[in-house]
MARMI-980966 format. One line per field, with one value per residue (C-alpha): residue number from 1; residue in three letters; x, y, z. Coordinates in steps of 0.02 Angstrom, whole numbers, plus 50000, padded with zeros to 5 digits. Layout:
// residues N
resi = [NUM,...] .
resn = [ALA,...] .
u = [X,...] .
v = [Y,...] .
w = [Z,...] .
//
This chain:
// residues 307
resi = [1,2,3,4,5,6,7,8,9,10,11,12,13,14,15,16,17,18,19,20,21,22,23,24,25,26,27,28,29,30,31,32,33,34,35,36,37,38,39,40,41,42,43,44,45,46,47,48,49,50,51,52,53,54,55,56,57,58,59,60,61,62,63,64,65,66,67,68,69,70,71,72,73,74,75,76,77,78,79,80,81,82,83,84,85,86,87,88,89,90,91,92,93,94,95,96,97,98,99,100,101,102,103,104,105,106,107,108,109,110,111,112,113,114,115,116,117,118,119,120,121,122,123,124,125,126,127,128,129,130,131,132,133,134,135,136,137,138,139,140,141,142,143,144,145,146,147,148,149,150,151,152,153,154,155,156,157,158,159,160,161,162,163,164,165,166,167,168,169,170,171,172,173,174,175,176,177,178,179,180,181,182,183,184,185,186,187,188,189,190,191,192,193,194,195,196,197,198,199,200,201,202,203,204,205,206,207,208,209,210,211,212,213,214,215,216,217,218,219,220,221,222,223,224,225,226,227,228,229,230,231,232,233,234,235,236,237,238,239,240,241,242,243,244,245,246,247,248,249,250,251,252,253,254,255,256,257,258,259,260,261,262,263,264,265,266,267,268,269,270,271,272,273,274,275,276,277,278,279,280,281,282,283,284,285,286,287,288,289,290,291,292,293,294,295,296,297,298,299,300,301,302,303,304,305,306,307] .
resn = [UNK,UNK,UNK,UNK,UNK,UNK,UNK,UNK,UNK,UNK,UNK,UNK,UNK,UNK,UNK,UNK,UNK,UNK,UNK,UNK,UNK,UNK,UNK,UNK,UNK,UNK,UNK,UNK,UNK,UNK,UNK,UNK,UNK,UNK,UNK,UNK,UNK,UNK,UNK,UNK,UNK,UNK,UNK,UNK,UNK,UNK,UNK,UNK,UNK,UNK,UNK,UNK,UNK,UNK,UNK,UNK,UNK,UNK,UNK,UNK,UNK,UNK,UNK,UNK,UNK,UNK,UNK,UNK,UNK,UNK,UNK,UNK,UNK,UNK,UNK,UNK,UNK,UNK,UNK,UNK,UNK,UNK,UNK,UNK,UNK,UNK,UNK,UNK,UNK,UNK,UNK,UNK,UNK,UNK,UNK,UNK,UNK,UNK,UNK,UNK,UNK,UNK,UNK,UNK,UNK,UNK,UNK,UNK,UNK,UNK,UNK,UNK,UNK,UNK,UNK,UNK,UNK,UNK,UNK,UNK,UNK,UNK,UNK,UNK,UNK,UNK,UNK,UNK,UNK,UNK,UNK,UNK,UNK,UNK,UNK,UNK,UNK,UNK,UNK,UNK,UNK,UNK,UNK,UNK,UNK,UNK,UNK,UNK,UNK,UNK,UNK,UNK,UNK,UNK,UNK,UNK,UNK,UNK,UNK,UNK,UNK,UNK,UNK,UNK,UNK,UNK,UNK,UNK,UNK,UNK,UNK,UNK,UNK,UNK,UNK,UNK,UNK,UNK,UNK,UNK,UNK,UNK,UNK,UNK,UNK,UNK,UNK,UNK,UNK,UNK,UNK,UNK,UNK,UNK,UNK,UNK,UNK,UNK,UNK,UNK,UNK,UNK,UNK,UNK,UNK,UNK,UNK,UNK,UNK,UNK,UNK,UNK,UNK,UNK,UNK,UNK,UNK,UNK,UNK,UNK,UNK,UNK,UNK,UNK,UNK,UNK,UNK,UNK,UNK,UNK,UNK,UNK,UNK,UNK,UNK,UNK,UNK,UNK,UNK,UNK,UNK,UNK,UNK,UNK,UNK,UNK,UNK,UNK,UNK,UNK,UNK,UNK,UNK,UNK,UNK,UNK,UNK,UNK,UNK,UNK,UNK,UNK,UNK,UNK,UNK,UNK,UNK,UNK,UNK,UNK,UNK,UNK,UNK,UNK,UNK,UNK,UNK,UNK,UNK,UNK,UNK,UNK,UNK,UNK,UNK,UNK,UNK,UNK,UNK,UNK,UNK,UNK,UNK,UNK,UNK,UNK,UNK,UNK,UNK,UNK,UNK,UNK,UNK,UNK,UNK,UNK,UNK] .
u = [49826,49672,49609,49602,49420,49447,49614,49480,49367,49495,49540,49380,49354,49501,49470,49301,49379,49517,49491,49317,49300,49152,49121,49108,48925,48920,49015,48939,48756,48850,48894,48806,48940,48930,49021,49120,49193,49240,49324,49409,49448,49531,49648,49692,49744,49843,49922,49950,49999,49888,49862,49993,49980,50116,50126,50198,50323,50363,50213,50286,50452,50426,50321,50466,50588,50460,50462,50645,50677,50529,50598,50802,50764,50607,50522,50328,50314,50427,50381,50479,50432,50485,50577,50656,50513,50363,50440,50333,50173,50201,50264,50083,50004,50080,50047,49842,49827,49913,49805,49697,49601,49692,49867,50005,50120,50301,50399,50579,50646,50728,50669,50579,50470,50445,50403,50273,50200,50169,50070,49962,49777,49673,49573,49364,49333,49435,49560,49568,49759,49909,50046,50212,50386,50526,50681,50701,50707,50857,50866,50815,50969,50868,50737,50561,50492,50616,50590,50525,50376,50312,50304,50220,50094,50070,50013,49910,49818,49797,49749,49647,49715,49794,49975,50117,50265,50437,50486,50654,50821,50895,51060,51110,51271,51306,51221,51175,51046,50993,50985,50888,50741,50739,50674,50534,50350,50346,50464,50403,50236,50324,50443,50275,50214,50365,50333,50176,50207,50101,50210,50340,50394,50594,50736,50886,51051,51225,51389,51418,51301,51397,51409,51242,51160,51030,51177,51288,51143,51085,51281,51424,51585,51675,51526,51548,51724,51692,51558,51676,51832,51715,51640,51485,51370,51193,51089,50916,50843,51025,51060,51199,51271,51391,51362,51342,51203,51285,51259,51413,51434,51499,51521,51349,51268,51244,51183,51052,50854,50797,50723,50821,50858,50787,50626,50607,50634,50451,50336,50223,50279,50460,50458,50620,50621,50768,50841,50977,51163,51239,51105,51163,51277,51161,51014,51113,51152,50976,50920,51052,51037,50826,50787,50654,50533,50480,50549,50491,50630,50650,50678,50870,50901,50790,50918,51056,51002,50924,51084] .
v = [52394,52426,52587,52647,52624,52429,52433,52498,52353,52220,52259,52304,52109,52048,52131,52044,51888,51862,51989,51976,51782,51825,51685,51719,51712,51827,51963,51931,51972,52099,52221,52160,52066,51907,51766,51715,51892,51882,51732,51829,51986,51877,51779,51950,52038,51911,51930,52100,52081,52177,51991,51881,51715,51637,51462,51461,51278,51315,51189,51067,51072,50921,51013,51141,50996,50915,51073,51092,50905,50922,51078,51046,50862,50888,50760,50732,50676,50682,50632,50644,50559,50623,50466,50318,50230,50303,50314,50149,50243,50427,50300,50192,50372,50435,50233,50237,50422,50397,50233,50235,50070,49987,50021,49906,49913,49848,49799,49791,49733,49793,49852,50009,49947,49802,49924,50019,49863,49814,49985,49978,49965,49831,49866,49827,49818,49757,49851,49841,49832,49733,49705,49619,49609,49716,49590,49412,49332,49291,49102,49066,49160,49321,49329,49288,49449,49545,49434,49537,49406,49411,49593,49575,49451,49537,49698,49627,49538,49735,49810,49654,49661,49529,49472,49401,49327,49305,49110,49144,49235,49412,49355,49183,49084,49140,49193,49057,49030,49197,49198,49040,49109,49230,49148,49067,49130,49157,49269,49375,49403,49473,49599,49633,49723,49800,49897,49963,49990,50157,50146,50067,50035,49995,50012,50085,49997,50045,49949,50055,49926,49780,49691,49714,49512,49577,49640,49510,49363,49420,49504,49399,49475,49450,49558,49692,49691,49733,49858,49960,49960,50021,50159,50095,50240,50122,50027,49997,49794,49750,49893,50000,50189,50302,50454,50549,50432,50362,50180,50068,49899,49772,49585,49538,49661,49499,49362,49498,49457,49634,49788,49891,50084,50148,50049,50104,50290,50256,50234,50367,50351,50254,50311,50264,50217,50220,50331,50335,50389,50244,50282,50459,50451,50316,50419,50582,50441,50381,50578,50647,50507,50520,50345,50395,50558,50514,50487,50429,50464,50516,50726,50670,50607,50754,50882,50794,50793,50969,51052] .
w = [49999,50113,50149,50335,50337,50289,50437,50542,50520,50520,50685,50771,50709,50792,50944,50951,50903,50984,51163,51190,51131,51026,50903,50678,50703,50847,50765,50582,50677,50789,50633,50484,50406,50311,50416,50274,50263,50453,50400,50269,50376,50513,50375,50299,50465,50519,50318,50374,50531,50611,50720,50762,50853,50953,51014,51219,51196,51372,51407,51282,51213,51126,51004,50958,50959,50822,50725,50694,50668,50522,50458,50478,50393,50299,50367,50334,50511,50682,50859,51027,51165,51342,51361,51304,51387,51298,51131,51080,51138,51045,50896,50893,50920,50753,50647,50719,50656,50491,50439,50307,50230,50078,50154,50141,50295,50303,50469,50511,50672,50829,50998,50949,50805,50955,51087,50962,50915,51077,51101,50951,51027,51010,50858,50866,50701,50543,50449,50254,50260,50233,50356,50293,50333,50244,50308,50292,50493,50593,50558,50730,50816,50900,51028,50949,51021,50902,50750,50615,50593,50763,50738,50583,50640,50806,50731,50605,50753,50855,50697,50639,50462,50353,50369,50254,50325,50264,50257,50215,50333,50307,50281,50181,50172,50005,49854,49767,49897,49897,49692,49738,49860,49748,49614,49731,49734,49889,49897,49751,49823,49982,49876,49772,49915,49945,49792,49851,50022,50091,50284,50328,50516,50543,50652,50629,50657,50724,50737,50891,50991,50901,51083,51118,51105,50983,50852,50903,50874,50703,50620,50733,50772,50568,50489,50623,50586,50426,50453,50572,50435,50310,50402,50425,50520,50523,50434,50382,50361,50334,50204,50244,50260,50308,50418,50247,50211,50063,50052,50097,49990,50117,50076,50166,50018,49879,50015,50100,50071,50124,50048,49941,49988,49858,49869,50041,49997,49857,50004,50081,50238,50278,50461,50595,50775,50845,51001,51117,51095,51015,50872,50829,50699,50607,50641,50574,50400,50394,50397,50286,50153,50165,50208,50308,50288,50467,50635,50806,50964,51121,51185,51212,51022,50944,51049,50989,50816,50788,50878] .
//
């Protein structure tokens, strides 16, 4: 324990420090001191107690809301956007800070990884890195600005990197096509990146928008029939999961070209973008299961969820 005379010192420090704005050099000259023993002093009173620092999230309660989201869910990374509206911004925000060269970079589908895509900057020089898709497409029945290779492609243009696509659907007639594919080249280069994937950038589903077109174009009413009598919470590239975030086996599960679970889990980053009410009980089963170890929503969702 230190001695008054050292209590003494650690707070005439402080007071220089923190009150009078004086800088480590300034006070190191000031008194005598090494620098790196300011440095030391200031670490240890605040150990002590003798300094605290609080943070005012009165001028952004998005910050707390990112806190408790991290800590409730121990996430590696959370973001909350105001709104629904800038959730693709605060989401490119979080992909542009986390790249570094040689990553490989996965994409699911759905309106937020399209609205973050869309808000990736224009990149001036190349980027070592690897963009693929995580899903197999929507055989032609959703909106090419949703298709998971549009995505793909389009953010491999922003971040002028390379790009993979996936020549083959999500969801086959039956499995002896999707044995077939399988067995392809093509398709074992794409899951070889899957393997290796650093971030990965997907939406999260819920039968609770089944009559929305998007759900309706790529799943039809029989699948969502099936989804709801199982108990289906969400999804993740055509995987599925209760509100437990245990995974559901539906009859879809052995004609589904998609990443597994459990190979999503292995990458550094598997972050989710996904907001709005109809998402909270598959956001709550993405969480609770750990699908993803990162999260991009809006200040409504991340009140809902850290309640």
């Amino acid at each position: 324990m230190e001695n008054s005379d050292d209590i003494r010192l650690i707070v005439k420090i402080a007071q220089l420090y923190y009150e009078q704005d004086m800088t480590q050099a300034q006070i190191a000259q000031t008194l005598g001191i090494y620098r790196t023993t300011i440095s030391r002093l200031l670490k240890r009173g605040r150990a002590l107690g003798i300094v605290s620092i609080a943070i005012n999230y009165d001028y952004n309660d998005s910050l707390w809301l990112e806190q408790q989201l991290k800590l409730k869910f121990n996430l590696k990374e959370a973001v909350v956007a105001p709104q629904e509206s800038d959730v693709g911004l605060y989401g490119a925000q979080l992909v542009e800070r986390l790249l570094s060269p040689g990553m490989v970079i996965g994409f699911g589908w759905g309106r937020g990884v399209s609205a973050l895509v869309e808000q990736l900057s224009q990149s001036s020089q190349p980027h070592q890195l690897v963009c693929v898709p995580v899903v197999g497409g929507p055989a032609g029945k959703l909106p090419s600005r949703f298709h998971v290779n549009t995505l793909t492609y389009s953010a491999a243009s922003r971040l002028r990197a390379d790009s993979h696509l996936a020549d083959f659907p999500a969801l086959l007639d039956n499995t002896v096509l999707r044995n077939g594919i399988m067995q392809s080249q093509h398709f074992k280069n794409i899951a070889g990146y899957w393997q290796r994937l650093d971030m990965a950038l997907v939406g999260i589903g819920s039968p609770a928008i089944r009559h929305a077109a998007n759900w309706q174009a790529f799943y039809g009413n029989e699948q969502s029939d099936e989804l709801i009598a199982r108990r289906v919470a969400g999804d993740i590239c055509s995987r599925f999961f209760d509100s437990a975030g245990l995974p559901v086996h539906t009859a879809m599960q052995e004609k589904t070209l998609s990443i597994e679970l459990a190979t999503l889990r292995q990458a550094r980053y598997t972050i989710g973008i996904a907001y709005g009410e109809d998402k909270y009980a598959a956001l709550l089963g993405a969480l609770r299961g750990k699908y993803i170890n990162g999260l991009v929503t809006d200040r409504a969702t991340a009140e809902f969820l850290v309640q």
